[in-house]
C-alpha positions in Angstrom: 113.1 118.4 98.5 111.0 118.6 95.5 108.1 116.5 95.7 106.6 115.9 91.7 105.6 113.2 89.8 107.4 112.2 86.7 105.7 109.2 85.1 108.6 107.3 84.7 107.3 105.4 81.4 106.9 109.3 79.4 109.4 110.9 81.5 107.0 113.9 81.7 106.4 116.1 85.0 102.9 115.5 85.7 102.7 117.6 89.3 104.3 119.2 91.1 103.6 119.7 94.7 104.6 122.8 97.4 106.4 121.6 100.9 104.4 121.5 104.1 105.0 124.9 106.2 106.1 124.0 109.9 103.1 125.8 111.0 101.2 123.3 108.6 102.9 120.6 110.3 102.4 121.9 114.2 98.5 122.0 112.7 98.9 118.8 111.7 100.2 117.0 114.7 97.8 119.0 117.0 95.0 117.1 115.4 96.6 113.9 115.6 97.0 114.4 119.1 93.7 115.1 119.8 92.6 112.2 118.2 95.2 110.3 120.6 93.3 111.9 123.4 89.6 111.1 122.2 90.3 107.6 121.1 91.9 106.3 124.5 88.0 106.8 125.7 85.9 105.0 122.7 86.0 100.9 122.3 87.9 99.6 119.7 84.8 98.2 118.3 84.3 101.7 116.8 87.3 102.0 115.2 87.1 98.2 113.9 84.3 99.1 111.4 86.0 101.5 110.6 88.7 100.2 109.2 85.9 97.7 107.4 84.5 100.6 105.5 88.4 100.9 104.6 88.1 97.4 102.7 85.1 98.5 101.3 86.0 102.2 99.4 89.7 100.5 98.1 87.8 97.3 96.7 85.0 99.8 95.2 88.4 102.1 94.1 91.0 99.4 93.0 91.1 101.0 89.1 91.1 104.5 90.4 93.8 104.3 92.7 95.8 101.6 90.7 96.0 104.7 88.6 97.6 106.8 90.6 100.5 104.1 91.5 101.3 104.0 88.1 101.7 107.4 87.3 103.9 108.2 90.3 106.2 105.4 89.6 105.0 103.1 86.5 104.2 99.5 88.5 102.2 97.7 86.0 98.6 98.7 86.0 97.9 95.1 86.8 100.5 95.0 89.9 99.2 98.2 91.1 95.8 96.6 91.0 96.7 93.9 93.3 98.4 96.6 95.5 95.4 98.3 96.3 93.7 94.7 96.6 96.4 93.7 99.4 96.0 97.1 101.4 91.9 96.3 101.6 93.0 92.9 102.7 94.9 94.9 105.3 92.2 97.0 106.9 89.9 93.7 106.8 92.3 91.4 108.5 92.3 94.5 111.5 88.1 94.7 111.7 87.6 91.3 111.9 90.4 90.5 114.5 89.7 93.5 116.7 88.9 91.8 119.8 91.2 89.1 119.6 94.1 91.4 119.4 93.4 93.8 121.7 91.8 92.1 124.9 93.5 91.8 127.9 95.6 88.9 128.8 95.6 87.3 132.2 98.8 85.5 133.5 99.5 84.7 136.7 101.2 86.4 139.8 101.9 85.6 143.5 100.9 89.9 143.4 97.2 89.3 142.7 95.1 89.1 139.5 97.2 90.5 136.6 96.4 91.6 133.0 98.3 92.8 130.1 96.3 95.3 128.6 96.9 96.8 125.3 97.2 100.2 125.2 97.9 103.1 123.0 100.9 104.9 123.1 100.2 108.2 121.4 101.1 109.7 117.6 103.5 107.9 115.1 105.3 109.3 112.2 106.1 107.1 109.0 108.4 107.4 106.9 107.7 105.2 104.2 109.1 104.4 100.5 107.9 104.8 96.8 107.8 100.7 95.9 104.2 99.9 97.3 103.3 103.7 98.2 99.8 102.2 99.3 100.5 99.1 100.5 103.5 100.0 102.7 101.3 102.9 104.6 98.5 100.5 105.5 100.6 98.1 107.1 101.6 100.7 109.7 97.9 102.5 109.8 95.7 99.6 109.9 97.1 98.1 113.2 97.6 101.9 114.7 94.3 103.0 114.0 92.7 99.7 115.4 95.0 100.5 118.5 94.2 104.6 118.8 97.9 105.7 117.7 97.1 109.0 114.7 99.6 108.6 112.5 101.5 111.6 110.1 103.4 110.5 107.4 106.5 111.4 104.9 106.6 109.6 101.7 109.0 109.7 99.0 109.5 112.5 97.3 108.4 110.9 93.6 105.2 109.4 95.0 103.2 112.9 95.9 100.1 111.5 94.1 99.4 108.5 96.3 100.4 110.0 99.6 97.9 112.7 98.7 95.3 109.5 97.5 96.0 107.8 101.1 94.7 110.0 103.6 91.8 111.0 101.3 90.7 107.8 100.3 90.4 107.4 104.1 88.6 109.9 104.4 86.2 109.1 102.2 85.7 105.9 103.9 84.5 107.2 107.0 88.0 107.9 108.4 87.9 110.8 110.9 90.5 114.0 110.0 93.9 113.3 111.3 93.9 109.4 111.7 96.5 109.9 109.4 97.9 113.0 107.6 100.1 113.3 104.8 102.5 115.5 104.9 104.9 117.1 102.3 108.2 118.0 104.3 112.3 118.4 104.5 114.5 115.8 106.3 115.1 118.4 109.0 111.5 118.5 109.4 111.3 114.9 110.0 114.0 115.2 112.8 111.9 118.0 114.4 108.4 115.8 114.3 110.3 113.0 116.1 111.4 115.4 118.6 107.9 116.6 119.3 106.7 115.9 122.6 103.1 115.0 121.0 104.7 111.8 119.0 105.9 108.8 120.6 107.2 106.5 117.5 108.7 106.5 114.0 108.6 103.8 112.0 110.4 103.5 109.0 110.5 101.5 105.4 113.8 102.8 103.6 117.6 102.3 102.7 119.9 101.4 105.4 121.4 104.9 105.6 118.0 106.1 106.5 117.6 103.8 109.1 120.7 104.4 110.6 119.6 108.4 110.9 115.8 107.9 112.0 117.1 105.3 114.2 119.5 107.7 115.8 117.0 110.5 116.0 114.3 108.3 117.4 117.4 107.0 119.7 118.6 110.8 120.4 114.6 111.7 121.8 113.7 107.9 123.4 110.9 107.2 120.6 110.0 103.8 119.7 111.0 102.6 116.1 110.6 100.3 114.1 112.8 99.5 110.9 112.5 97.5 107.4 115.7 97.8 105.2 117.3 96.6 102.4 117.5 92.5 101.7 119.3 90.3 99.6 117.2 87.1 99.8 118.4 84.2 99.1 116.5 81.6 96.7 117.9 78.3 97.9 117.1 75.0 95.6 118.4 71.7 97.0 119.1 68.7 95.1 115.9 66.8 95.2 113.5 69.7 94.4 111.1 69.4 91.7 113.0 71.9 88.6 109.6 71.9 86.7 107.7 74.1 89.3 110.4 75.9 90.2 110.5 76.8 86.1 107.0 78.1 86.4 107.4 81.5 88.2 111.0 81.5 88.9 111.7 84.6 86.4 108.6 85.9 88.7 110.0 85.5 91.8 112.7 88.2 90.5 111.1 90.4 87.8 107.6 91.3 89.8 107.6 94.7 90.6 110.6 95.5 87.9 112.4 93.5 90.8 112.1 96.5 93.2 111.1 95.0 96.3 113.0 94.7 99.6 111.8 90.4 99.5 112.3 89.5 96.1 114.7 86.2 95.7 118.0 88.1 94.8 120.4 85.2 94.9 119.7 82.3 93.2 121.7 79.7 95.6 121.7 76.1 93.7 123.6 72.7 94.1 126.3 71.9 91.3 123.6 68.5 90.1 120.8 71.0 89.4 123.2 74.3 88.6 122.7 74.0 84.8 119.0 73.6 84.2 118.4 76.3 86.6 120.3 79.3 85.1 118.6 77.9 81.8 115.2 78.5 83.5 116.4 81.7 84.8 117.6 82.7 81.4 114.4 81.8 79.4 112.0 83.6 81.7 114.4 86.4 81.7 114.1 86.5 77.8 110.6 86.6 77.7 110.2 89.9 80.0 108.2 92.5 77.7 108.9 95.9 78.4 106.1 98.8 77.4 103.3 101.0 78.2 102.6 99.3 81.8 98.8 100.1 81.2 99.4 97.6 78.3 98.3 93.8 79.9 101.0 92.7 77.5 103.7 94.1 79.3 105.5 92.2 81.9 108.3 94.3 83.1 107.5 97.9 84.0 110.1 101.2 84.1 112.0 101.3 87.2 111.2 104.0 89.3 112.6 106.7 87.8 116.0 107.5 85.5 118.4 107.8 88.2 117.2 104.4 89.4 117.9 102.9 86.3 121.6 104.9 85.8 122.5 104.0 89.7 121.6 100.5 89.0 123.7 100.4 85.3 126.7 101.5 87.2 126.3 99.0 90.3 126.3 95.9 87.3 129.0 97.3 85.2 131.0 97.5 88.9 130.4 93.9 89.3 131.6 93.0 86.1 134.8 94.8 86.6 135.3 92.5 89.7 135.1 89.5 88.1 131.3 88.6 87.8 130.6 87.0 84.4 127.4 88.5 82.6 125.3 85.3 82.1 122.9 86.9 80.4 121.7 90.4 78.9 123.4 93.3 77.1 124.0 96.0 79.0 124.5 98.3 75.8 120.6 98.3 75.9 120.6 99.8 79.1 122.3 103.0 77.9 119.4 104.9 76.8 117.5 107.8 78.5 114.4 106.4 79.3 114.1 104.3 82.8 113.3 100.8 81.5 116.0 98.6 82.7 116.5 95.2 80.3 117.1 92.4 83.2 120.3 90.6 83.0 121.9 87.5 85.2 124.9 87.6 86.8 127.3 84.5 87.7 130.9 83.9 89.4 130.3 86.2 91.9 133.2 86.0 94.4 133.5 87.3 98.0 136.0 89.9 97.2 133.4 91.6 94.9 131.3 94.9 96.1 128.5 93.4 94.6 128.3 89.9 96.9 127.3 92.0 99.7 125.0 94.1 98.1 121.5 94.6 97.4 120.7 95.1 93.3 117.2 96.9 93.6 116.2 96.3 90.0 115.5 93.3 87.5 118.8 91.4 88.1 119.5 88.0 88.8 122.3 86.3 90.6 122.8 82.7 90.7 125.3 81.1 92.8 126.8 77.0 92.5 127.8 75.0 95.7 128.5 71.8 96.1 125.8 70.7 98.9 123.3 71.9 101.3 126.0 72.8 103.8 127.1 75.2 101.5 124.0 76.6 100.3 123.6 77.3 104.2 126.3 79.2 105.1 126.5 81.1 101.9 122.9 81.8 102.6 123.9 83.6 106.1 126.9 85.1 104.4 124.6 88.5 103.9 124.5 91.6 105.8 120.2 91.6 105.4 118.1 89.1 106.7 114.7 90.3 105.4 113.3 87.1 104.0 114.4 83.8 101.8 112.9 80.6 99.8 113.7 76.9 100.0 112.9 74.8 97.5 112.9 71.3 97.9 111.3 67.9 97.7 110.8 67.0 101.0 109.2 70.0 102.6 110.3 68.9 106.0 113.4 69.3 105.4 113.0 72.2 103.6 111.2 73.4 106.8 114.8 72.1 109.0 116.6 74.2 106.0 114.7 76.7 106.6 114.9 77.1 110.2 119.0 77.3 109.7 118.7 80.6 107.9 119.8 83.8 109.4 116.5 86.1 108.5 112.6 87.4 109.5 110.8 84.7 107.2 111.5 81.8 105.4 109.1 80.5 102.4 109.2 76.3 101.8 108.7 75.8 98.0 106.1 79.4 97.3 108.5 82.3 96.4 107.5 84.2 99.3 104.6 87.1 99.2 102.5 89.2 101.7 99.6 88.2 103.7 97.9 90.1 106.4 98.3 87.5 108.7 101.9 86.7 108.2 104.2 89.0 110.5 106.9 91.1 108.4 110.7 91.8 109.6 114.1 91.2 109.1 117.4 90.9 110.9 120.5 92.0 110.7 121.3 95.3 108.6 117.3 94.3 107.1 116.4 96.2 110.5 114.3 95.1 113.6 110.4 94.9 114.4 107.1 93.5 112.7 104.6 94.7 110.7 101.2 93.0 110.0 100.1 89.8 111.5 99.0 89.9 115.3 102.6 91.0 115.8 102.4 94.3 113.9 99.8 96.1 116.6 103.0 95.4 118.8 105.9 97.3 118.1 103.9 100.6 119.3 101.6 99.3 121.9 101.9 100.0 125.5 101.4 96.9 126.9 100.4 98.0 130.3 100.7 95.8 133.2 97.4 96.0 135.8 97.8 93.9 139.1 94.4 93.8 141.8 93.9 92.8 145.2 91.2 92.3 147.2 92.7 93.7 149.9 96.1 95.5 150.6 99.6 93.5 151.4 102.6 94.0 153.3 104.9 93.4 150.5 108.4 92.7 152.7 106.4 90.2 154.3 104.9 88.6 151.8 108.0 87.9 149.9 110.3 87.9 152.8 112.1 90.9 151.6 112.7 90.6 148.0 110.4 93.7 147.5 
């Protein structure tokens, strides 16, 4: 695996970077441990301003490192500004809820006094993707770290410059050594780190066909994991929502990010009253995308990742198309060229025989969808595979919010196109995968949540319960 980055706006090799040697790794993992064993005896407290000093060094670093997303995979230099803005946010939301989330919980027991107490469970490999290369490695760090689970790390293979950035932008902060390690490896690599006795979790951001292999290597050595797929997210509008906001950042909602993010709003679900207008909104924020230099603050849709991206995405469109979806809008002729910018095009008449109704489109393509009510909009809704995340839009937010509830996936926006917070808990369903990051449930998936039960004095347990013991 040849990790390099090619600035996907010049299509030049900028750097190219030498794999990890297993003896690199074993070095690697032996300091992670040992941080394991050293943290299980400091407070928390410790580690909690920590992380602080974290917030500090990215907000005092948001140009800096901004930079460095851009090159590896050319987000705007705007969008990889708030990137690094959301990761501080990150760390922050861990330091100043510390205590809260990891005191001990009384509950009762006919046993004796009993406690939940949160514990660590030892060292975690990521394995995490190119799309937010910062943002998706602090949401599995930040709650770790607070918790005293070292993490090592495998990013994608285009995104060398900030995996590199990561752990030593830590380290500048005040992060010790080995809280988390980047490291440059194979796929059979990966597989033999999960197997390591010293590591007790994987968690993964990917494509479903990596889950399915982490998950069965993680399955195949009883490691914890924790999963976030692919998504197709609906965008549902009923018939009495206000068209005039929605106009405002619908072409957003799709575009951001050169549409390549697990969350965005992929299918455009919309009664037959308020069909028209919408594809007309759709279509005229669509037009006014700007491609360019993404440094440029008049550019509003970036490169895709790279030029394979772009050429796997051309022929996943033009495969629609032969199946009977009608091309709405755009010209794919414009999407020929060598170079990775993909122009965004819309998609309609999508039937359930087509490839592409099940699938995901990870680029700047919209697909709208007419039904005749809300019934409809519902089941086509849950007629998905993912179940990452979704929007409702409508006039009563109520019953947006009873809408809502009847969808099949981790989170549901009422009129706001969806986003990340630190507080708000991220996961899907379905083939979208299983677990949470962020929010007070994302210290959770690899916490050992240990049960301790005291008496005063000892019982005879058969007596006491008359036997059930």
């Amino acid at each position: 695996m040849a990790y390099q980055i090619t600035n996907p706006y010049t299509g030049e090799v900028e750097k190219t970077y030498d794999n990890f040697t297993d003896e690199q790794v074993d070095t690697a993992l032996a300091k992670a441990y040992e941080n394991y064993q050293s943290w299980k005896k400091e407070p928390v407290a410790n580690r909690a301003k920590k992380l602080q000093a974290v917030c500090d060094y990215f907000y005092a670093h948001i140009d800096e490192l901004a930079t460095i997303i851009t090159h590896d995979i050319g987000k705007l230099f705007k969008e990889a500004q708030g990137e690094v803005i959301i990761s501080a946010e990150i760390a922050k939301y861990y330091a100043e809820n510390a205590e809260t989330l990891t005191a001990p919980k009384d509950f009762d027991s006919r046993m004796g006094k009993a406690q939940i107490v949160p514990r660590p469970i030892g060292v975690l490999m990521a394995v995490e993707p190119w799309n937010f290369p910062i943002y998706q490695l602090m949401r599995v760090f930040a709650p770790n770290y607070l918790l005293g689970n070292p993490m090592v790390y495998k990013h994608a293979s285009n995104t060398p410059g900030s995996a590199e950035a990561f752990e030593k932008f830590l380290v500048a902060a005040g992060i010790e050594e080995g809280a988390a390690t980047n490291l440059f490896v194979s796929y059979d690599q990966v597989n033999d780190i999960i197997a390591d006795k010293r590591v007790q979790g994987v968690a993964l951001t990917g494509s479903e066909r990596a889950g399915e292999l982490i998950a069965a290597e993680a399955g195949k050595n009883l490691k914890r994991s924790s999963l976030e797929l692919g998504g197709s997210d609906p965008f549902i509008i009923l018939e009495d929502a206000d068209l005039s906001e929605i106009k405002k950042f619908i072409g957003q909602a799709r575009l951001y990010n050169a549409g390549q993010v697990c969350t965005s709003s992929k299918r455009f679900i919309v009664t037959e009253n308020n069909y028209d207008e919408v594809l007309s909104s759709l279509t005229a924020a669509f037009k006014e995308a700007k491609t360019g230099d993404p440094f440029d603050e008049a550019t509003t849709l970036a490169p895709l990742n790279s030029l394979k991206a772009k050429k796997d995405l051309v022929k996943q469109v033009e495969k629609a198309i032969e199946n009977g979806a009608t091309l709405s809008y755009g010209d794919m002729s414009k999407n020929q060229g060598d170079d990775a910018f993909f122009y965004p095009v819309i998609l309609t008449d999508i039937t359930k025989d087509n490839p592409a109704y099940y699938e995901e489109f990870f680029g700047p393509v919209g697909e709208v969808y007419k039904v005749k009510d809300e019934a409809e909009a519902i089941e086509l809704a849950n007629d998905s595979v993912y179940g990452l995340s979704g929007v409702v839009f409508a006039g009563d937010p109520e019953h947006g919010a009873e809408v809502a509830a009847q969808i099949e996936t981790g989170a549901v926006f009422v009129n706001s196109y969806g986003g990340t917070l630190p507080e708000l808990p991220f996961g899907g369903v379905k083939r979208s995968g299983y677990g949470k990051e962020l929010g007070t449930l994302g210290i959770d998936a690899f916490m050992n949540q240990e049960i301790i039960v005291t008496r005063e004095k000892p019982i005879d347990l058969n007596d006491a319960f008359g036997g059930f013991v």
